[in-house]
C-alpha positions as CSV (number, residue, x, y, z in Angstrom):
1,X,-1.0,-0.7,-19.5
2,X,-2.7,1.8,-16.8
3,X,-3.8,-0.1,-14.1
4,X,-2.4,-2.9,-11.7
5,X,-3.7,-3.6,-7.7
6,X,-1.3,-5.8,-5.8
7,X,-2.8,-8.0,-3.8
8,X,-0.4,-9.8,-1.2
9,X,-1.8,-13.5,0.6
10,X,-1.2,-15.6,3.1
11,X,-3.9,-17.6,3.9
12,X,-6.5,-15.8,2.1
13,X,-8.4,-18.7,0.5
14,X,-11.8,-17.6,2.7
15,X,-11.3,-13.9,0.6
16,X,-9.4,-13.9,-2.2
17,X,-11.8,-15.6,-5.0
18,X,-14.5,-12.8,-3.7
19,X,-12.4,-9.7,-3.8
20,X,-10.8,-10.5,-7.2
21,X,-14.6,-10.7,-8.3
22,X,-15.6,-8.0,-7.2
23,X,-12.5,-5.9,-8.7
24,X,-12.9,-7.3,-12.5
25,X,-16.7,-6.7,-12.0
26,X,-15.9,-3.3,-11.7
27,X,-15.3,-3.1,-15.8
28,X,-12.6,-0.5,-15.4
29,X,-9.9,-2.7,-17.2
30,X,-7.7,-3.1,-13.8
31,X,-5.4,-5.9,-14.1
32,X,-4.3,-7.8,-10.7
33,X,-1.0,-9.2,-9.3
34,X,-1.4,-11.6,-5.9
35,X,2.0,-12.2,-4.2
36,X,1.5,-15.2,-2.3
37,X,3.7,-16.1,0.0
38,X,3.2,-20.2,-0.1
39,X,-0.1,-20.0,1.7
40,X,-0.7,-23.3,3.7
41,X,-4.3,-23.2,2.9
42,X,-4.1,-23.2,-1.0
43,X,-4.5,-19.5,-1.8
44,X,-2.0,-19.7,-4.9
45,X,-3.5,-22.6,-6.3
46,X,-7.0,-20.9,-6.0
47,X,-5.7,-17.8,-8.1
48,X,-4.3,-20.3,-10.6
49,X,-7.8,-22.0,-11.1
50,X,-8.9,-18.6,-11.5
51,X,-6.6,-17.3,-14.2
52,X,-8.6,-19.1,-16.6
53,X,-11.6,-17.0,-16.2
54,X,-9.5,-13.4,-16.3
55,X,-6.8,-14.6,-18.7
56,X,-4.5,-11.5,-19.3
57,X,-5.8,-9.6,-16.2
58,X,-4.7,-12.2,-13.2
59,X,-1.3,-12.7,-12.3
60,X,0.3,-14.8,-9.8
61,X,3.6,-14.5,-8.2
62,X,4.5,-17.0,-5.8
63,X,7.1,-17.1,-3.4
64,X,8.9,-19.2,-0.7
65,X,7.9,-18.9,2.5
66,X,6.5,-16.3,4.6
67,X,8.6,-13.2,3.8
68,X,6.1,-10.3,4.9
69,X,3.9,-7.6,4.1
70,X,7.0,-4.9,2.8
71,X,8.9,-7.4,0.8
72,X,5.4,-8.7,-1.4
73,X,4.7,-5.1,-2.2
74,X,8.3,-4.4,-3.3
75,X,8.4,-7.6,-5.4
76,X,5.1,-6.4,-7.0
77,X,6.4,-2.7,-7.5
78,X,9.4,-4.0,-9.6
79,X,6.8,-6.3,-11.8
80,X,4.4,-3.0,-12.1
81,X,7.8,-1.3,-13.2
82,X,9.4,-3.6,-15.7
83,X,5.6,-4.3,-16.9
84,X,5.0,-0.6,-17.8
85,X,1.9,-0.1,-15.5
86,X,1.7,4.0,-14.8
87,X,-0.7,3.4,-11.8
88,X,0.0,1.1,-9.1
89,X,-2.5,0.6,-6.3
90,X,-1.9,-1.3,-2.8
91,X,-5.1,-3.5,-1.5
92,X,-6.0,-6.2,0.8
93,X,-7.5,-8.8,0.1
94,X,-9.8,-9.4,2.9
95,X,-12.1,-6.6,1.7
96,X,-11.5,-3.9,4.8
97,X,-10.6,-2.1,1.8
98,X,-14.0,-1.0,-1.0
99,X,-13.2,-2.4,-4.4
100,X,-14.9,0.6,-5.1
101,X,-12.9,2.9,-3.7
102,X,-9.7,1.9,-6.2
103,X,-11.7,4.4,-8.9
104,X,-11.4,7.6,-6.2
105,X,-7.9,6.8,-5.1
106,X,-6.5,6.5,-9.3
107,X,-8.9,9.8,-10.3
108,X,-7.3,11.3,-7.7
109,X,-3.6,10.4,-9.0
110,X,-5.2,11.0,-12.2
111,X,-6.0,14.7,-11.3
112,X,-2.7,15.7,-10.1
113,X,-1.6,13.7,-7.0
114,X,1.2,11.5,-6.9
115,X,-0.1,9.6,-4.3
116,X,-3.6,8.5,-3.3
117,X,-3.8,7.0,0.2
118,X,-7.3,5.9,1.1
119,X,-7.7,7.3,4.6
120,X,-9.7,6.5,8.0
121,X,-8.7,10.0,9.8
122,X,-9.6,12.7,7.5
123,X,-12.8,14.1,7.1
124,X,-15.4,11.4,6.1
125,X,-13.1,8.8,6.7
126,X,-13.8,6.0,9.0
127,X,-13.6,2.7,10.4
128,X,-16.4,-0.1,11.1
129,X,-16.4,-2.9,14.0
130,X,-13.3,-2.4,15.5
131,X,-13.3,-2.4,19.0
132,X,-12.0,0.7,21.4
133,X,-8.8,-0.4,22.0
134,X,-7.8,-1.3,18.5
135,X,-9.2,2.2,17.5
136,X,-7.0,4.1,20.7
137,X,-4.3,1.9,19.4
138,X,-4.4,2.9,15.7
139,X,-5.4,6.8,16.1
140,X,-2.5,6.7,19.0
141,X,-0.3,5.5,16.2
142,X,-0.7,8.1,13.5
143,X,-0.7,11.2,15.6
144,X,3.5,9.2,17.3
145,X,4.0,9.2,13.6
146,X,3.0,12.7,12.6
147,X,4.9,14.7,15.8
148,X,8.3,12.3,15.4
149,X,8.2,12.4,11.4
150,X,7.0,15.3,11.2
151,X,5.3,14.1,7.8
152,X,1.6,15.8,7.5
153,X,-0.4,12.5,6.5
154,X,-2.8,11.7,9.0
155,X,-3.1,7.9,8.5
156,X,0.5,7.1,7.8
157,X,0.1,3.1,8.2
158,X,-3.0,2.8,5.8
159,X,-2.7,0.1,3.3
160,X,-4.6,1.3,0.6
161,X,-2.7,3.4,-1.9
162,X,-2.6,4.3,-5.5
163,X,1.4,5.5,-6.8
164,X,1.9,6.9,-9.6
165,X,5.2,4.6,-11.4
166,X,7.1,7.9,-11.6
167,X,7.2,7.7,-8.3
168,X,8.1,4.0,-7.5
169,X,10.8,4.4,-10.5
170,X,12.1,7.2,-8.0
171,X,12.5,5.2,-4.9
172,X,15.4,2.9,-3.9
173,X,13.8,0.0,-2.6
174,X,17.2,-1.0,-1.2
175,X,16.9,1.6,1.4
176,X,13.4,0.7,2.5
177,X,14.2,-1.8,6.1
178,X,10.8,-2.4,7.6
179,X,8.7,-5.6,6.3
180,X,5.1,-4.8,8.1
181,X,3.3,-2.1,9.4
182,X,6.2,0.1,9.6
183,X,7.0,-0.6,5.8
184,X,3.6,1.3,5.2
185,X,5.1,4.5,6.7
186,X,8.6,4.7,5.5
187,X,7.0,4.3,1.9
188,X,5.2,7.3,2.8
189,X,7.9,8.9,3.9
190,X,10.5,8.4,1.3
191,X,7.9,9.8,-1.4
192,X,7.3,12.7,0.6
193,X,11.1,13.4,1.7
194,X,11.5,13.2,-2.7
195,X,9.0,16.0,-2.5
196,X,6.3,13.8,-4.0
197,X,2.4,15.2,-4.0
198,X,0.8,13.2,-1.8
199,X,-3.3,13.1,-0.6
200,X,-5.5,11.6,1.1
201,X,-8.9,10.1,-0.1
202,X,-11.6,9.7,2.7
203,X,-12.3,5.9,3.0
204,X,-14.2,3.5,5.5
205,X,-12.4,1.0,7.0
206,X,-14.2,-2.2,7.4
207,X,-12.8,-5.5,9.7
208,X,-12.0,-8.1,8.2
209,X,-14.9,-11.0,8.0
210,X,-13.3,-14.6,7.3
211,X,-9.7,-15.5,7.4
212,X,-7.4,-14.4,10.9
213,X,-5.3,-10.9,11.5
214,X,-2.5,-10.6,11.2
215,X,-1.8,-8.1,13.7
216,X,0.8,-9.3,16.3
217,X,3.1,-7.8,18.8
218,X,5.7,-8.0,16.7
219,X,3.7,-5.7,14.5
220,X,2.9,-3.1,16.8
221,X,6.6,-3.4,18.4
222,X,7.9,-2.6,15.0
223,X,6.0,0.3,14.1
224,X,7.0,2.0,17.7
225,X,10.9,2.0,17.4
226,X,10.4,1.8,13.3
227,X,9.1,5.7,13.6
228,X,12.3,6.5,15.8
229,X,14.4,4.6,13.2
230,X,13.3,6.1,9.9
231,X,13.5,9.5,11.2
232,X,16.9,9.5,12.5
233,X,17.6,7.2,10.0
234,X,17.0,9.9,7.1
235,X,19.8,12.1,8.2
236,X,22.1,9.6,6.7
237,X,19.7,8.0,4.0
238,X,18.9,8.7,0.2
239,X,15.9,7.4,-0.9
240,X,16.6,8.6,-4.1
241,X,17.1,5.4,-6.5
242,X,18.8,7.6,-9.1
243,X,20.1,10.6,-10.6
244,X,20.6,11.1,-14.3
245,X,23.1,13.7,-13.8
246,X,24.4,16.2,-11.0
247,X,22.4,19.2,-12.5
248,X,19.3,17.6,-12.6
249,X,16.7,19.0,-10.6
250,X,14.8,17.7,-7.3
251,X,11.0,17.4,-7.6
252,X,9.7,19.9,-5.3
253,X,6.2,19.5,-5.4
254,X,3.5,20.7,-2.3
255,X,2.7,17.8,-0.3
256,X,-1.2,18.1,-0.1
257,X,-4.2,16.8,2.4
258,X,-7.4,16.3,1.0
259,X,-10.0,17.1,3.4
260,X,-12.4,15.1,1.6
């Protein structure tokens, strides 16, 4: 199996049926995962009814309660793991993220990267109908992320990613501590710390249409002191999940920027 996008819900019922459409109407074979977490508004039961039409391709995993953003995707990185998936792609499901991008971000992978991040602040990439704050806000962000990490990706919370499994299979999840906005950066971070090849694919960035944000204080709050906490934090951590043997060798590979 090649491809799997992880889609995690929470009251996505306004989006999900037309994303999923739009993704198997690509014809490039891409399966789908959605980790619901109990939407109030019937967003599991919607993927269920729709399992019928992409039987083999749709999956559902449903848990209880609202457990957040970090803890869907690493509950659908174990799944792509134990399923044997060797390219694993992050996406929202309220289509600020192009469908159509998911083929740039896995050729990209497929051409040498170990990870693809769909980017807003590299050449060509973009975002539409966000107001000035939100985009001070967001750009303000990445550049605190970049000086205190000292990691050279210049959209560090996107949320639109392909991974290779190699590099998943390398990361201890258990170390991973933030569940939202912050979770997207220390991903980022452990795979680059493990010397991982990462780049960035110019995207555009669209607002979400139907369904609410769910960008809070809490959100922002986190990512702040979540920067100061993963980088003093990796003095002591190892992201590493394993290692066969003492002698075996770290991967050293050039961490990479696409400009384009």
């Amino acid at each position: 199996m090649e491809k799997l996008v992880i889609i995690p819900t929470y009251n996505e019922k306004e989006n999900i049926s037309s994303i999923l459409n739009v993704i198997f109407g690509l014809n490039k074979d891409y399966h789908v995962l959605v980790v619901d977490d109990s939407s109030p508004d019937g967003t599991g039961a919607l993927v269920k009814s729709l399992q019928k039409a992409y039987p083999n391709q749709l999956f559902l995993e449903e848990r209880e309660g609202k457990q957040g953003l970090g803890t869907a995707y690493i509950h659908g990185f174990r799944w792509a793991i134990e399923k044997g998936y060797r390219f694993i792609f992050e996406m929202d499901a309220d289509f600020s993220h192009n469908p159509h991008d998911l083929e740039r971000l896995y050729h990209a992978c497929r051409n040498g990267a170990d990870v693809a991040i769909g980017s807003r602040y590299v050449k060509g990439g973009k975002t539409e109908n966000w107001d000035w704050d939100r985009n001070i806000l967001s750009k303000g962000g990445a550049l605190y992320t970049r000086v205190l990490t000292w990691m050279p990706v210049k959209d560090p919370t996107a949320g639109f990613i392909c991974y290779r499994k190699s590099v998943l299979e390398a990361i201890n999840f258990d170390e991973i501590n933030f569940v939202g906005y912050a979770f997207q950066i220390e991903m980022k971070f452990a795979a680059w710390k493990l010397g991982f090849k990462i780049t960035e694919v110019s995207i555009t960035f669209v607002d979400r249409k139907f369904g609410s944000s769910k960008m809070n204080k809490g959100i922002v709050k986190e990512g702040v002191i979540g920067v100061l906490r993963i980088q003093w934090q990796s003095m002591f951590k190892n992201y590493r999940r394993r290692v066969r043997n003492k002698f075996e060798p770290v991967t050293t590979a050039v961490v990479k920027e696409a400009m384009s």
